[in-house]
C-alpha positions as CSV (number, residue, x, y, z in Angstrom):
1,X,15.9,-17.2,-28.3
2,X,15.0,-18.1,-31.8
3,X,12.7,-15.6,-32.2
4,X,14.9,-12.6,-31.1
5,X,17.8,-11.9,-33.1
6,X,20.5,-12.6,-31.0
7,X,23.3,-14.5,-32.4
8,X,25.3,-13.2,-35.7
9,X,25.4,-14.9,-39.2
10,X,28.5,-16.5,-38.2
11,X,28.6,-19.8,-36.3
12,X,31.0,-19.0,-34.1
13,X,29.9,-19.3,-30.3
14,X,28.8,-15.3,-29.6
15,X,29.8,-14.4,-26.1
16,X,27.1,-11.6,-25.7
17,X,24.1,-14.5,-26.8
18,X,25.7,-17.1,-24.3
19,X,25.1,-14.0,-21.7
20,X,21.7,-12.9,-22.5
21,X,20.5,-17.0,-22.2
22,X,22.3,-17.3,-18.7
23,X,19.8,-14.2,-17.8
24,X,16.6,-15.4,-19.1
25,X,17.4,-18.8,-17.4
26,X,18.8,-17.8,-14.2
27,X,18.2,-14.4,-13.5
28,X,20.1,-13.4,-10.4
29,X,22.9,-14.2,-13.4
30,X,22.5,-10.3,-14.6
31,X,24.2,-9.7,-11.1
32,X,27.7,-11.2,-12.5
33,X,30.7,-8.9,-12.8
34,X,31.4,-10.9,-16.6
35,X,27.6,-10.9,-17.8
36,X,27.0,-7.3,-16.8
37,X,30.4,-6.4,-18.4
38,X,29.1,-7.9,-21.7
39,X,25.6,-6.2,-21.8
40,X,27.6,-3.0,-21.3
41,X,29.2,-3.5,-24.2
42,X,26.6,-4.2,-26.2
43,X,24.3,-1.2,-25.1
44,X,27.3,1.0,-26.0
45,X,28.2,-0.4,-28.9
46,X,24.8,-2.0,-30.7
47,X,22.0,-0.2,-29.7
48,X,19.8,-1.8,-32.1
49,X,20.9,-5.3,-31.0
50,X,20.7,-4.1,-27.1
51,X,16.5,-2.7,-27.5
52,X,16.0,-6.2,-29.0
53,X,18.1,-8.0,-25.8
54,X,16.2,-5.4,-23.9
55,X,13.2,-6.5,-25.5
56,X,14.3,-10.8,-24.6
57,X,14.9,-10.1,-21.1
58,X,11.5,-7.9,-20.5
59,X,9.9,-10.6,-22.4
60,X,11.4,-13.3,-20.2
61,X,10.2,-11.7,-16.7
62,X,13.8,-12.1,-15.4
63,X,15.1,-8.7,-14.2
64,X,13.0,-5.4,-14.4
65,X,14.2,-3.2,-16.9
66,X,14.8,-0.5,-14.8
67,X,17.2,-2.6,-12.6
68,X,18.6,-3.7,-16.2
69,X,19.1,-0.1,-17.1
70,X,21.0,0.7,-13.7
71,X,23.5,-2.2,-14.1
72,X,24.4,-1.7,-17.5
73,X,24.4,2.1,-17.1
74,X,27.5,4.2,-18.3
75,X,29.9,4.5,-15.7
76,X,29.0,1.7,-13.8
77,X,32.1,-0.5,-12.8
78,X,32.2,-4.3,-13.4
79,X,33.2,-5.0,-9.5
80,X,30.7,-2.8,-7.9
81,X,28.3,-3.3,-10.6
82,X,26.5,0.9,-10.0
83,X,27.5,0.6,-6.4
84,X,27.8,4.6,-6.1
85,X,24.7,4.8,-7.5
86,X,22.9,3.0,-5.1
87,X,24.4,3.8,-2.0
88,X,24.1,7.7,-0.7
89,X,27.8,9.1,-0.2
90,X,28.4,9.7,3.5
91,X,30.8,12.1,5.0
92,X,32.2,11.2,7.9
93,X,31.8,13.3,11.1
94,X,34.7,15.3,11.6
95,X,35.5,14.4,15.5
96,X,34.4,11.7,18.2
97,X,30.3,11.6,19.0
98,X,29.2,11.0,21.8
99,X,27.1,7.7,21.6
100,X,24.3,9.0,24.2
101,X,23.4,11.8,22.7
102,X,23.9,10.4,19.1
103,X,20.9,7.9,20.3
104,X,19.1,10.4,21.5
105,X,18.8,12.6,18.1
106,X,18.3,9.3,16.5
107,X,15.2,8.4,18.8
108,X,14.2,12.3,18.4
109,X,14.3,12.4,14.5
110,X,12.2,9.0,14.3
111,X,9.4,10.6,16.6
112,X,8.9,13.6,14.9
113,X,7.8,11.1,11.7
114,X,6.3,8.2,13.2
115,X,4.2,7.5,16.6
116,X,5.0,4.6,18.7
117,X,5.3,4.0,21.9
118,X,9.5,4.6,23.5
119,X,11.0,1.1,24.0
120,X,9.6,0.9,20.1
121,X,11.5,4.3,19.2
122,X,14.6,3.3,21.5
123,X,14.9,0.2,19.6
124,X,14.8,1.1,16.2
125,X,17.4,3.8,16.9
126,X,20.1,1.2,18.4
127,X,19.0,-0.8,15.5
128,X,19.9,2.0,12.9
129,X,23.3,2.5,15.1
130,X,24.0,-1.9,14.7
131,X,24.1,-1.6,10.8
132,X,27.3,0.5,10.6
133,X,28.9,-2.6,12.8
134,X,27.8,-5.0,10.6
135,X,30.9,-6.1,9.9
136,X,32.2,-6.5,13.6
137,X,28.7,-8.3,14.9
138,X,28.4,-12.2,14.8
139,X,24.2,-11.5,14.9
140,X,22.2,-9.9,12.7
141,X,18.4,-9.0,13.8
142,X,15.8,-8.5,11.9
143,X,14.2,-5.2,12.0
144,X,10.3,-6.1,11.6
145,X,8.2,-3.2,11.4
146,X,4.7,-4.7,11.9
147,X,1.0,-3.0,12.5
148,X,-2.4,-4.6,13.2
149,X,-3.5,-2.0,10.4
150,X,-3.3,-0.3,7.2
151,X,-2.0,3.6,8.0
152,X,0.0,3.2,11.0
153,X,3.5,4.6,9.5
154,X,5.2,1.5,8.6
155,X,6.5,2.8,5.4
156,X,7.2,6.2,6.9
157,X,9.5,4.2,9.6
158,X,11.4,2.4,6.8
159,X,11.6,5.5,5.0
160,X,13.5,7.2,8.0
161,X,15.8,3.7,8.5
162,X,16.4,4.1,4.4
163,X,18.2,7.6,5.9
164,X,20.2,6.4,8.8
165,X,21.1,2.8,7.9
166,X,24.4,2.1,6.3
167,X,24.0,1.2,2.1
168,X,20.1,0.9,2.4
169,X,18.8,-0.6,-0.7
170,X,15.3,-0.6,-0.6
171,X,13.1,-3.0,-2.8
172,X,9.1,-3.7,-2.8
173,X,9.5,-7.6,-4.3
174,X,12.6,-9.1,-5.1
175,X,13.5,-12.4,-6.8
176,X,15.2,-15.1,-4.5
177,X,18.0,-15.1,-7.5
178,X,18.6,-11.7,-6.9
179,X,18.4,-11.5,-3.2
180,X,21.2,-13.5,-2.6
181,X,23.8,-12.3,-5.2
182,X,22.4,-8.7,-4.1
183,X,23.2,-9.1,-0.8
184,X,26.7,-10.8,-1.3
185,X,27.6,-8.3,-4.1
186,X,26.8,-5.5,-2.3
187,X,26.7,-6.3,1.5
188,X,23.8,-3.5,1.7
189,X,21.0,-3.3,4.5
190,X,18.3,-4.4,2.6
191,X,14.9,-2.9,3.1
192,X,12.0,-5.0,1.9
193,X,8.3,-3.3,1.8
194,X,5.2,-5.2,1.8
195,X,6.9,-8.3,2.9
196,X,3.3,-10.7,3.8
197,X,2.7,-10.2,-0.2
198,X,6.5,-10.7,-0.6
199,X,7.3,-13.6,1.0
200,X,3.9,-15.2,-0.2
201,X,5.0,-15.4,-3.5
202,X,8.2,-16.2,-3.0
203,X,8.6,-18.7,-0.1
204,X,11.8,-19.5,-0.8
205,X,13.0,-16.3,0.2
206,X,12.0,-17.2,3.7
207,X,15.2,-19.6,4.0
208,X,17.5,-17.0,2.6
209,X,16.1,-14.4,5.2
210,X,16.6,-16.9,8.3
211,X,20.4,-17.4,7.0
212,X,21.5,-14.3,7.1
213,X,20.7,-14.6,10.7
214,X,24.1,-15.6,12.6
215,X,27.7,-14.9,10.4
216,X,29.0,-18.7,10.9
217,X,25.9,-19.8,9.0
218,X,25.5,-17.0,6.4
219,X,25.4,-19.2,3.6
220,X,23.2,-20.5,0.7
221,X,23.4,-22.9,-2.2
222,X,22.6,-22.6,-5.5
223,X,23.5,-24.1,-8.8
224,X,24.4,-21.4,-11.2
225,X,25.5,-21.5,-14.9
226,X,25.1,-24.0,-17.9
227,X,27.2,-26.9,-15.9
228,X,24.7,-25.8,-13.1
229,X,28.2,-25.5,-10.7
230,X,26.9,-25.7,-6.9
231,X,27.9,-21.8,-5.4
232,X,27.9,-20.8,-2.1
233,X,26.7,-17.0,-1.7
234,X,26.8,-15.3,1.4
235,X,23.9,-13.6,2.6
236,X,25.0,-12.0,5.8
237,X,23.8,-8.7,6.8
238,X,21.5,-6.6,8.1
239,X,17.4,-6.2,7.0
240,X,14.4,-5.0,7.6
241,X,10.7,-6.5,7.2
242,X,7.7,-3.9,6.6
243,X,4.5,-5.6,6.5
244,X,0.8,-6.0,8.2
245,X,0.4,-8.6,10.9
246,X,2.9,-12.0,11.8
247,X,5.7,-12.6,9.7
248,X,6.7,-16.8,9.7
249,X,7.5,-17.6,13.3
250,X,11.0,-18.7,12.1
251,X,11.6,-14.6,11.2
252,X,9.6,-13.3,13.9
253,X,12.3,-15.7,16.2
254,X,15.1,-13.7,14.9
255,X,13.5,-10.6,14.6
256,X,13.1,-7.0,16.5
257,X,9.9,-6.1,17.1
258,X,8.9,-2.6,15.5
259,X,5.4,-2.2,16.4
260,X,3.7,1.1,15.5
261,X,0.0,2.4,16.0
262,X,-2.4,4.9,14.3
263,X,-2.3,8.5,15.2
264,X,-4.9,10.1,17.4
265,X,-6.8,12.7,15.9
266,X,-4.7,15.0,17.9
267,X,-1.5,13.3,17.1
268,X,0.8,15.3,14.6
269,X,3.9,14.2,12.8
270,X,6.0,15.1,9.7
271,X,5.5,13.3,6.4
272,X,8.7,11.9,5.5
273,X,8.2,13.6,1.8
274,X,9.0,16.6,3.9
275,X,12.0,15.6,6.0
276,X,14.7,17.8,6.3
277,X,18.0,15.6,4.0
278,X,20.8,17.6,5.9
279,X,19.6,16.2,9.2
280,X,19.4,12.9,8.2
281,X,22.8,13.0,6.4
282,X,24.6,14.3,9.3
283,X,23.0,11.8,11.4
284,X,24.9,9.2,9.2
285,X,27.7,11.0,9.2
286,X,27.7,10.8,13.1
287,X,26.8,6.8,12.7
288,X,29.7,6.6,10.8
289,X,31.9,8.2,13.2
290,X,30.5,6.5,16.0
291,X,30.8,3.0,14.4
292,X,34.8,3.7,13.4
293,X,35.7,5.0,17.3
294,X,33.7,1.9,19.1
295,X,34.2,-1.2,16.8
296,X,37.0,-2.9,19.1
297,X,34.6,-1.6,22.0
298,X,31.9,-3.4,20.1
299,X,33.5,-6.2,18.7
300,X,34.1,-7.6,22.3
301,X,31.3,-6.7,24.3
302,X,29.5,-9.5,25.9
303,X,26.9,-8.1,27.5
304,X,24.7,-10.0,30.1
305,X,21.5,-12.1,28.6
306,X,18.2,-10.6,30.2
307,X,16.5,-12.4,32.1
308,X,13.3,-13.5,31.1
309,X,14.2,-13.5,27.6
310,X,14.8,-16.5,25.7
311,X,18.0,-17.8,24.0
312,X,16.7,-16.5,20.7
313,X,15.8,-13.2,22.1
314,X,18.7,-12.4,23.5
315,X,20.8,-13.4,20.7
316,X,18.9,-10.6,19.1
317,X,19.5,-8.3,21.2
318,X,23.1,-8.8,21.9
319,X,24.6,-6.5,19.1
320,X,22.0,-3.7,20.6
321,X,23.0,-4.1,24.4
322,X,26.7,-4.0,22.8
323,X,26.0,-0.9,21.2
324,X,24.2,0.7,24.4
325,X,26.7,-0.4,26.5
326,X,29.3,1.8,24.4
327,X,27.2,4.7,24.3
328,X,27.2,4.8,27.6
329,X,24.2,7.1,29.8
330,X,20.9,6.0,30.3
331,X,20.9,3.2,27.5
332,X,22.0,0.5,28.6
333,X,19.0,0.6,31.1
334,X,16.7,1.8,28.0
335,X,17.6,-1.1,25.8
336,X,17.1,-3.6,28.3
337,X,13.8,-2.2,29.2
338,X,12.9,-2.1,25.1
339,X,14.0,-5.9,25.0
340,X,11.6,-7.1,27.8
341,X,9.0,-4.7,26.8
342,X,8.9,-5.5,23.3
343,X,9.3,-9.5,23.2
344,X,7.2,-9.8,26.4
345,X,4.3,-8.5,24.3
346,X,5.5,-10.9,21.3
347,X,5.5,-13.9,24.0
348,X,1.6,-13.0,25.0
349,X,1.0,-14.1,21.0
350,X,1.9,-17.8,21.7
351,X,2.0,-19.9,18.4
352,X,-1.1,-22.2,17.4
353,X,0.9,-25.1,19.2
354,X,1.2,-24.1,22.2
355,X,-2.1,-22.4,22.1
356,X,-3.5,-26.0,21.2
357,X,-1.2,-27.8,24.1
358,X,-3.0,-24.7,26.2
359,X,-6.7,-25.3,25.4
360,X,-5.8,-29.6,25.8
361,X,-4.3,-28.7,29.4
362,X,-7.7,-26.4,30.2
363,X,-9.5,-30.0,29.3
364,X,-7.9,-31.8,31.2
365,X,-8.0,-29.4,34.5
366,X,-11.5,-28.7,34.0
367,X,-13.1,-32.4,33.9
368,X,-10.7,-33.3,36.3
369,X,-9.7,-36.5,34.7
370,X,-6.3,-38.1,33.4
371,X,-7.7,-39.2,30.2
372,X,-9.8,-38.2,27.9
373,X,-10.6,-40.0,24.5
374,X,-10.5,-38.4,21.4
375,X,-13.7,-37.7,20.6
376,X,-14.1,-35.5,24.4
377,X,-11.2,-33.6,23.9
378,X,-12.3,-32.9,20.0
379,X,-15.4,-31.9,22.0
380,X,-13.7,-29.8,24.8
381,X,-11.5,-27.9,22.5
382,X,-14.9,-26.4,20.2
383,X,-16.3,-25.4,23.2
384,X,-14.4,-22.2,23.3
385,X,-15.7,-19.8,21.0
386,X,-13.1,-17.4,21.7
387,X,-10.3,-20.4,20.1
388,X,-10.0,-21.3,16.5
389,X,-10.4,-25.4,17.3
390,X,-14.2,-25.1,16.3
391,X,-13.7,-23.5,12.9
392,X,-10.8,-25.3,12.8
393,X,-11.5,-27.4,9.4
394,X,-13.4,-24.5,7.0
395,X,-15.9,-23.4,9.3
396,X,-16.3,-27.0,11.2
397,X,-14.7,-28.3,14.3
398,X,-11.1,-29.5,14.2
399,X,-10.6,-33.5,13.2
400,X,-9.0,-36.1,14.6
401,X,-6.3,-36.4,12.1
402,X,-5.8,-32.9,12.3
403,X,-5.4,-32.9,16.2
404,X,-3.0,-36.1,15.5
405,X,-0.9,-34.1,12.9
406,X,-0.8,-31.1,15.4
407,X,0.3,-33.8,18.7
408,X,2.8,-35.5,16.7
409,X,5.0,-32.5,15.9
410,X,5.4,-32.5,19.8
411,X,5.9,-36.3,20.2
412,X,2.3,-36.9,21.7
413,X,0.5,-39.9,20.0
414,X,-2.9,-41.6,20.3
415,X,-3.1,-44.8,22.6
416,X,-6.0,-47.0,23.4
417,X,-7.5,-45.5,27.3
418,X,-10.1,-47.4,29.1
419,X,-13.0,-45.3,29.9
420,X,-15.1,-47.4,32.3
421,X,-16.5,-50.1,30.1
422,X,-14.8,-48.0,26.8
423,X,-11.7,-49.0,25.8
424,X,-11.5,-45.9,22.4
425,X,-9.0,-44.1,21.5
426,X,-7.8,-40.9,23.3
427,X,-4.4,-39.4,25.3
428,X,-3.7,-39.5,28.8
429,X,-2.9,-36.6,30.8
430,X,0.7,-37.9,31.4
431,X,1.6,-37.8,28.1
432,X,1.0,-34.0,27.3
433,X,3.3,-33.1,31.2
434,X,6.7,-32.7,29.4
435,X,5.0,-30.3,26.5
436,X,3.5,-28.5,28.6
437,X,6.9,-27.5,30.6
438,X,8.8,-27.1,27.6
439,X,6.4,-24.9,25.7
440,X,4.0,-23.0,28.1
441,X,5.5,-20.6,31.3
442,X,4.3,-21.5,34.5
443,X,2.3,-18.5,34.8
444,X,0.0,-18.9,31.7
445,X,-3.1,-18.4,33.2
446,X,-5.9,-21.2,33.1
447,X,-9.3,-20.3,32.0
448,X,-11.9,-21.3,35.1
449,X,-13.5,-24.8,34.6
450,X,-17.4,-23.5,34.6
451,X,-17.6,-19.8,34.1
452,X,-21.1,-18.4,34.9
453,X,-23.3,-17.7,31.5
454,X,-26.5,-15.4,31.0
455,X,-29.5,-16.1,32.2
456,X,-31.6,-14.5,29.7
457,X,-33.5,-12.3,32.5
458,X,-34.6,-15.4,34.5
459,X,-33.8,-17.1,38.1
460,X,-30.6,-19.0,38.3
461,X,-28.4,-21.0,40.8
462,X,-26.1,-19.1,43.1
463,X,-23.6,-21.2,42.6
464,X,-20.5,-19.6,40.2
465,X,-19.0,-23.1,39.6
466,X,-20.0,-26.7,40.3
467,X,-19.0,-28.1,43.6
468,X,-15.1,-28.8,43.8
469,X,-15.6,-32.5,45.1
470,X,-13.0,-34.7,43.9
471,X,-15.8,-37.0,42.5
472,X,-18.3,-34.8,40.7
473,X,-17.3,-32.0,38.3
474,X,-18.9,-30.5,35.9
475,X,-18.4,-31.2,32.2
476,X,-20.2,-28.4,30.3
477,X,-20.8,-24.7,31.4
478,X,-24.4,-23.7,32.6
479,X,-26.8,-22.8,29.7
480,X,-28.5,-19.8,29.2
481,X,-32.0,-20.9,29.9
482,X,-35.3,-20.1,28.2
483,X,-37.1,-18.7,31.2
484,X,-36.5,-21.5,33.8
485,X,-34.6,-21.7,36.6
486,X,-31.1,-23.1,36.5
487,X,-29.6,-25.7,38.9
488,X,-26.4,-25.7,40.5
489,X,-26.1,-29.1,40.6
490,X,-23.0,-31.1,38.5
491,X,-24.6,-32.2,35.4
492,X,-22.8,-35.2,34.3
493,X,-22.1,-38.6,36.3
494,X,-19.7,-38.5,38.4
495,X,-15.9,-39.8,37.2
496,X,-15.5,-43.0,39.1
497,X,-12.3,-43.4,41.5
498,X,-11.2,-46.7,39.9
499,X,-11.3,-44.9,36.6
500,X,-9.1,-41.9,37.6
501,X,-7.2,-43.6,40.4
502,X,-3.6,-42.4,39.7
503,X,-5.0,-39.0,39.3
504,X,-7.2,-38.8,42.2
């Protein structure tokens, strides 16, 4: 501040100073009605003292400048703070729409830029159609637009939501200080490109995206001013998430899956450079209209959960099976087939724990025991090359602290387990059973306990597994050999009954 002429001759406090040191300490400050309406002063009436505020704040890394030149541009009212410059003016459709075929030119206009497969385009169309009932919704989806590659139309798909949504804003990076007074100043869908880079520099972020998530629990804290006054902002509304591969699992729970592909050589769409505006802006016209004749309709659906789907997944999708339901046609039958479609493929990417209480539970079933110390299932668990436990720690084999860490966050614990004569330390079967209910589906497939391995061109046993005796199992998979025959025979001593008795 010193070095930056900001404060007058005079000692008296200077406003305009005060304002400009509120910004370069806190800057989601530039975002209040009486700070904004004393930088416009300034930039109208001192220009020479507003390029060196100008200068302070670019100086500071608070704001951008071109975000500082928008909210102190002429014409720009205190309350609104440029609203009508961000937001595209909609004109309303002159009569009632019918909600069907609305949908349908929604899904239609989104194919002809991006390629994905239906219950994708079907769901990012009733998602367009949920943010013009924002304000009649208690849940509030995220939209996550997600690829396992660069060049699959992400950007082009949150171009074409930028056109349909209701007061899109669309940002690249964002500060956590301004999300949160952007979102309650302007209650705008908020579009956020390149969100893995995003939310890895700002992590807090993360918190203020999974708020926004149910109305009753909208809400953030934040000390703002010089007497650092606790403020609650509300961050309700709605918001999309463009990125490549998994968002946090906490925003992938209250998300909408948006998952797009490459095109096929043959494949042909239009670049959204090129789309035609009028279409688009009577589309929102019709969203408009459409949102204004079904908001009571909206307002109290309750549409039944779909079964199959967890709580959190159908929370998501309740706003959009609202919205189907009051369009009436085929889609209420589309969106429920978009819901299982899309969050059945999200469920066959479980999360590293229950992939870890997966691999334990293929241990356990495939050395046919009811304990196991640590060191065997540390041993078990690298055996799978296609699993990440043996490059767990940098290229090595997972730890035992780090399996500890892992168990705990489930309740499971270490205990001392008698091994015949060993008494080390290890887990017994029993102790994973309520884990494994609670976080993998009965139909998770097991992995067979000895799967057949190459020979390398040489004579091996007939056998595909080892014999399926109670008492002798089989504790590695056969070897490939070096030119010798293999043997079919168990190649480990047998467990012994009094060991396994409860078990067996």
């Amino acid at each position: 501040m010193t070095s930056i002429e900001l404060l007058p001759e005079a000692e008296t406090p200077d406003p305009i100073a005060e304002a400009v040191a509120k910004v370069k300490q806190d800057p989601g400050a530039v975002f209040e009605a009486e700070v904004l309406a004393l930088l416009r002063k300034v930039r109208e009436e001192q220009p020479a003292r507003w390029a060196r505020i100008r200068h302070a704040i670019k100086e500071a890394k608070t704001v951008s400048l071109a975000d500082l030149d928008k909210l102190t541009g002429n014409g720009a009212s205190e309350a609104a703070a440029g609203t009508s410059e961000l937001f595209p003016e909609v004109t309303l459709w002159p009569e009632p729409v019918d909600g069907a075929e609305l949908l349908e030119e929604l899904s239609a206009i989104i194919r002809r830029h991006v390629i994905a497969d239906p219950p994708t385009v079907h769901a990012a169309a009733l998602w367009a159609a949920f943010t013009w009932f924002i304000d009649v919704v208690d849940v509030a989806p995220i939209a996550n637009i997600t690829a396992p590659e660069p060049r699959c139309g992400k950007s082009v798909l949150l171009g074409v939501l930028a056109r349909l949504v209701c007061r899109p804003l669309t940002v690249s990076n964002i500060a956590p200080a301004a999300l949160f007074r952007s979102i309650e100043l302007w209650s705008p869908t908020l579009l956020i490109d390149e969100v893995d880079a995003f939310l890895a520099e700002h992590e807090e972020a993360r918190g203020i995206l999974n708020a926004g998530f149910t109305r009753d629990s909208a809400f953030v804290i934040r000390c703002v001013g010089d007497d650092h006054m606790p403020t609650r902002f509300n961050v309700w509304g709605a918001k999309v998430l463009c990125g490549i591969g998994r968002i946090a699992a906490t925003l992938i729970d209250r998300s909408i899956p948006l998952r797009l592909r490459r095109k096929l050589p043959g494949e042909r769409t239009t670049k959204i450079r090129h789309a035609d505006h009028a279409a688009f802006a009577e589309l929102a016209g019709k969203l408009a209209r459409f949102a204004l004749d079904n908001r009571e309709a909206v307002r109290t659906a309750r549409p039944a959960e779909i079964e199959g789907l967890n709580d959190r997944a159908n929370d998501c999708w309740e706003p959009l099976l609202a919205i189907a339901k009051a369009a009436g046609g085929d889609w209420p039958r589309l969106a429920r087939h978009a819901a299982i479609t899309l969050h059945g493929l999200e469920g066959e990417t479980p999360s590293i724990g229950a992939e870890l209480l997966a691999s334990i539970r293929d241990a356990f079933d495939s050395r046919r025991t009811d304990r196991l110390s640590t060191a065997d299932l540390l041993e078990a668990l690298a055996e799978d090359d296609e699993a990440p436990w043996a490059a767990w720690n940098r290229g090595k084999p997972m730890t035992p602290h780090q399996l500890s860490k892992r168990l705990t966050e489930f309740g499971i614990k270490s205990t001392t387990v008698r091994i015949g004569l060993r008494t080390p330390k290890g887990y017994m079967r029993e102790q994973f059973e309520e884990a494994w209910n609670r976080y993998l589906s009965s139909d998770t497939p097991k992995k067979p306990a000895t799967p057949q391995q190459a020979s390398n061109g040489a004579a091996s046993s007939g056998f595909g597994t080892a014999t399926l005796s109670a008492t002798v199992a089989d504790e590695k998979t056969l070897k490939a050999t070096a030119g010798a025959a293999c043997c079919g025979v168990a190649d480990k001593t047998p467990l012994q009954p009094e060991d396994n008795a409860e078990y067996f």
